[in-house]
C-alpha positions as CSV (number, residue, x, y, z in Angstrom):
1,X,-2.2,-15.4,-5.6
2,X,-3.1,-16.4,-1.9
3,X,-2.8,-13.8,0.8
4,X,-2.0,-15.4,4.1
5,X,-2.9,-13.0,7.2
6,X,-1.6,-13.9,10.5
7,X,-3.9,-13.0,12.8
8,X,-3.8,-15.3,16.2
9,X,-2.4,-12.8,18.7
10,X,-3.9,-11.3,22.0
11,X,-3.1,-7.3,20.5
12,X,-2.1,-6.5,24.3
13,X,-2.0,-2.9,23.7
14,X,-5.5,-2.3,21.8
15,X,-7.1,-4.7,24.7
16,X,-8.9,-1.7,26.4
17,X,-10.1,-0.8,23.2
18,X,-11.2,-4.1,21.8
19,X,-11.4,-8.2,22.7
20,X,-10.0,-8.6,19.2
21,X,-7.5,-7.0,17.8
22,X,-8.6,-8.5,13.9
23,X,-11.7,-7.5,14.9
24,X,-11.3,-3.9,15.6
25,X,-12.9,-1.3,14.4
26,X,-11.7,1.0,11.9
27,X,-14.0,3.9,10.3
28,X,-17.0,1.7,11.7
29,X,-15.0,-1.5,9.4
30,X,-13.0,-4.5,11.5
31,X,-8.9,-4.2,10.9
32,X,-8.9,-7.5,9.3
33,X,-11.4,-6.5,6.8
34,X,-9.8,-3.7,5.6
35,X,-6.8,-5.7,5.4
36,X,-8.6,-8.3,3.2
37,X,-10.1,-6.0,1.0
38,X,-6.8,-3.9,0.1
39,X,-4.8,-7.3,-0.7
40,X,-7.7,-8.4,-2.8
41,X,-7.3,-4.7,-4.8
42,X,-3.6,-5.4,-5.5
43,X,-4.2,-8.6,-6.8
44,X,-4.6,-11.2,-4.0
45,X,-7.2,-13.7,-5.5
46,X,-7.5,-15.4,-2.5
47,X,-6.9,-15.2,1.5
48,X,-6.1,-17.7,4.0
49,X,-6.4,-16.3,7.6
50,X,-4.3,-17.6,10.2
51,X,-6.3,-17.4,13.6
52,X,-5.7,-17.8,17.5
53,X,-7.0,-15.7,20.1
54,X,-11.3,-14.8,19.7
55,X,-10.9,-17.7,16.8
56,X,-14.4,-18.8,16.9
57,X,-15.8,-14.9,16.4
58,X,-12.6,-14.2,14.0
59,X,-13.7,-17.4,12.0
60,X,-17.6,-16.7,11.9
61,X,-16.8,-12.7,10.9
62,X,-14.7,-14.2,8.3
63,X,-17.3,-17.0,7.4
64,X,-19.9,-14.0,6.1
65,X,-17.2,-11.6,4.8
66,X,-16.5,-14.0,2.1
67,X,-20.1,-14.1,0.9
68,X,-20.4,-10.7,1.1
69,X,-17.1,-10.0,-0.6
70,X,-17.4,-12.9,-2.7
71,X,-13.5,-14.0,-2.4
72,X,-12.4,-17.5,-1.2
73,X,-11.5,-16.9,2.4
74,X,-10.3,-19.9,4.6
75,X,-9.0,-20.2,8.0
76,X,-6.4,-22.2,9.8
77,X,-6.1,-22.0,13.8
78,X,-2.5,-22.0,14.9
79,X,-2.1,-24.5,18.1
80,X,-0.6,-22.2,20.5
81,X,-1.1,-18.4,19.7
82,X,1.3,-17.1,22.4
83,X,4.0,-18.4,20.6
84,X,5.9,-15.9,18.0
85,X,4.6,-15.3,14.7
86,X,7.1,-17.3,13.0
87,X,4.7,-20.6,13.8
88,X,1.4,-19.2,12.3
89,X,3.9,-18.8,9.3
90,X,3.9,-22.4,9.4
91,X,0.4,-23.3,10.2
92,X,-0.6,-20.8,7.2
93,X,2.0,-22.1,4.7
94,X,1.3,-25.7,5.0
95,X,-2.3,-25.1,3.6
96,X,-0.7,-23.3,0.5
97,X,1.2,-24.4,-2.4
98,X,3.4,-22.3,-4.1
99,X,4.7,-18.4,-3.5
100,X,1.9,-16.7,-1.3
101,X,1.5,-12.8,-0.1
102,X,2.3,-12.2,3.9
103,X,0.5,-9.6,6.2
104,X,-0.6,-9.0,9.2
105,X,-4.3,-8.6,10.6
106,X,-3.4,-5.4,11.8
107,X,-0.8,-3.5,9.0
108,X,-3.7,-1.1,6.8
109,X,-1.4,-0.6,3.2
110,X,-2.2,1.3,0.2
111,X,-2.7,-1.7,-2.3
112,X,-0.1,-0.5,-4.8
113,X,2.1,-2.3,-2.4
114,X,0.4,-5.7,-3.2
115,X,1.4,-5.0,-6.8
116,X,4.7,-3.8,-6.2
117,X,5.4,-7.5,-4.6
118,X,3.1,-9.0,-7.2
119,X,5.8,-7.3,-9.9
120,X,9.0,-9.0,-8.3
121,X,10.7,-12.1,-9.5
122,X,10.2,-15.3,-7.1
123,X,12.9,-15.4,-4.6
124,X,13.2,-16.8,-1.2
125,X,11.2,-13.6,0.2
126,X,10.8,-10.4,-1.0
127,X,9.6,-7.6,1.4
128,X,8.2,-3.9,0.7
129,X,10.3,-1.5,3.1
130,X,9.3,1.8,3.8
131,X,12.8,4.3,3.6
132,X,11.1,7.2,4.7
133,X,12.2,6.8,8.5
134,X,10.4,9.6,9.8
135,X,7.2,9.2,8.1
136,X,3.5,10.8,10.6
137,X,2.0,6.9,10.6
138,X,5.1,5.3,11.6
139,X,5.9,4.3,15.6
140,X,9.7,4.1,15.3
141,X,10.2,2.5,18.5
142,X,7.9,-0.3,18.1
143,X,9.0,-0.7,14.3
144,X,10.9,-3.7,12.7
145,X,14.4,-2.0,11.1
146,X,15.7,-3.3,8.4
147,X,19.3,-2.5,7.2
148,X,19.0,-3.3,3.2
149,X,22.2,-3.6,1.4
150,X,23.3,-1.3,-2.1
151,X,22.0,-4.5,-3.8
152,X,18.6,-4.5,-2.2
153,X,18.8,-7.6,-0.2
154,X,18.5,-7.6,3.4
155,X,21.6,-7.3,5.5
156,X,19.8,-7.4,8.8
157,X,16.4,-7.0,10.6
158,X,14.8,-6.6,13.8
159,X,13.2,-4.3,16.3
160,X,16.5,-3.6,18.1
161,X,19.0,-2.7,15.2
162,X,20.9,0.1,15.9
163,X,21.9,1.0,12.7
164,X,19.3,0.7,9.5
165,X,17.8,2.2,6.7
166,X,14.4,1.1,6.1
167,X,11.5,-0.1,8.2
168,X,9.7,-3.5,7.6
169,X,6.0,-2.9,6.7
170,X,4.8,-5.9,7.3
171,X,4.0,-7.1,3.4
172,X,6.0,-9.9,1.9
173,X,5.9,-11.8,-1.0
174,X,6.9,-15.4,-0.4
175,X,8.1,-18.5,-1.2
176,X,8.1,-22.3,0.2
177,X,11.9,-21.5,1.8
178,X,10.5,-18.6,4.2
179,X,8.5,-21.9,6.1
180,X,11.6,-23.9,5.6
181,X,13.8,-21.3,7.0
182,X,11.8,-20.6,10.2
183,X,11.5,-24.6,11.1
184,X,15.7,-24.5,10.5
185,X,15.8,-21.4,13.1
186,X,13.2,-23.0,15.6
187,X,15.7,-26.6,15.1
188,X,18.3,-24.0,15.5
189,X,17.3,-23.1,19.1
190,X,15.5,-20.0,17.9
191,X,12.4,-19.0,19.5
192,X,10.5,-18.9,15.5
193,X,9.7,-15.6,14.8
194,X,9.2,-14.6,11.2
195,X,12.2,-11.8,11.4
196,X,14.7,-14.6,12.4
197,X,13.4,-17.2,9.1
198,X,13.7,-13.6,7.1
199,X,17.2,-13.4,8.7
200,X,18.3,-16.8,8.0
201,X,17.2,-16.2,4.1
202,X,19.1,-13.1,4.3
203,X,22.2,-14.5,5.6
204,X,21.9,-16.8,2.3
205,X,21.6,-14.0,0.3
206,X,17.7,-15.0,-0.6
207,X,15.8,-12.0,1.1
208,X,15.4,-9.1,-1.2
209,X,13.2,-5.8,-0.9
210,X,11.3,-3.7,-3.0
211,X,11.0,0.0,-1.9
212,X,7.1,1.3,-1.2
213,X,7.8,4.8,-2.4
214,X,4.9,7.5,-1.3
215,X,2.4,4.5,-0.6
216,X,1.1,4.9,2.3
217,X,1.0,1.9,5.4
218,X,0.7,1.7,9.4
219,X,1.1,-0.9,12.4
220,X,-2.1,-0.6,14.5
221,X,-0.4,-1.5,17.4
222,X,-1.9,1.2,20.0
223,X,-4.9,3.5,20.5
224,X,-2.7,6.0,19.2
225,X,-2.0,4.2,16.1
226,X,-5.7,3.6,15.9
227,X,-6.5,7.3,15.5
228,X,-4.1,7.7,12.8
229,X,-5.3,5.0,11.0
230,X,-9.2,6.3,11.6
231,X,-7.7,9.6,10.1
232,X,-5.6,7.1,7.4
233,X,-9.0,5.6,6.0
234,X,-10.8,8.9,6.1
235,X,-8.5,10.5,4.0
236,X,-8.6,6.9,1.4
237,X,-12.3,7.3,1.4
238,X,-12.1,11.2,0.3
């Protein structure tokens, strides 16, 4: 199955660290390698890589890392990267046909997640939530909170929930209708993030979840985050 990455944004808060957020450095590895390399363990046969900002040294890194993986990686540049993520959704998904994985160019994850979304029926989306709410990798405050209903479907999600029981991770499996749902939200007079097309599937009753258990995941958002996730691939490499 394809993997689509989004990966066009400026990473404001790792700029002192690094030009490029994808690019990055991890354990001496960039972020969006990593990221590559676990999807491809749980399953992902393929990625397509959605870039932005640093394109052209995102798009030449990614140009050897296929050889040297050998895995089918493509690239599509999103026209405007300062928009929200919602349109390099849409710049990724109209390369693919079919359901596709969703990540981010910055969310590490244990690859058992990949197969937990790989195990789910087809629905409109289906996204791996992390219940453990106080959890040492995760940055409440910065987090996307989900509130996921006794059925498992998504009530509600967003940064600023007050009330919710599980945190987005960032890994989704979906299907033609999350791109379809985030063009209705930007017609809409939404400003096309990918929470508000997961919203609008939810409010249809078409956004389920599947529940990561002990797998491990983090958002590196920060230099903090950074050094957890240095001490996060340390302890995978053990």
């Amino acid at each position: 199955m394809n993997c689509l990455i989004l990966a066009a944004g400026l990473g404001t808060r790792l700029r002192g660290v690094s030009e490029s957020k994808p690019l990055t450095p991890v354990g001496g590895v960039p972020l969006i390698e990593h990221v590559i390399r676990r999807a491809a363990a749980g399953g992902a046969t393929r990625a397509l890589v959605v870039t932005g900002h640093e394109a052209e040294r995102v798009e030449a890194f990614l140009a050897e890392l296929q050889f040297r993986l050998a895995l089918p990686i493509g690239w599509e540049r999103v026209d405007d990267w300062t928009r929200p993520n919602g349109f390099s959704v849409l710049t990724g998904a109209a390369a693919l046909h079919g359901d596709y994985l969703l990540t981010m160019s910055d969310h590490l994850f244990d690859p058992r997640i990949v197969g937990l979304l790989l195990g789910q029926p087809a629905r409109g989306v289906t996204l791996a939530v992390d219940r453990n709410l106080s959890g040492p990798l995760l940055d409440v405050d910065d987090a996307t909170k989900v509130e996921v209903a006794k059925d498992g479907r998504i009530s509600r999600i967003g940064k600023a929930l007050a009330s919710y029981n599980a945190i987005d991770t960032g890994v989704f499996r979906a299907t033609p209708a999350l791109a379809e749902a985030i063009r209705a939200s930007i017609v809409a007079g939404g400003s096309g993030s990918l929470s508000e097309g997961v919203q609008r599937l939810a409010d249809d009753g078409l956004a389920a979840t599947v529940d990561i258990g002990p797998a491990r995941w983090i958002d590196v958002d920060s230099p903090a985050m950074l050094e957890l996730a240095e001490a996060m691939v340390r302890g995978d490499a053990a």
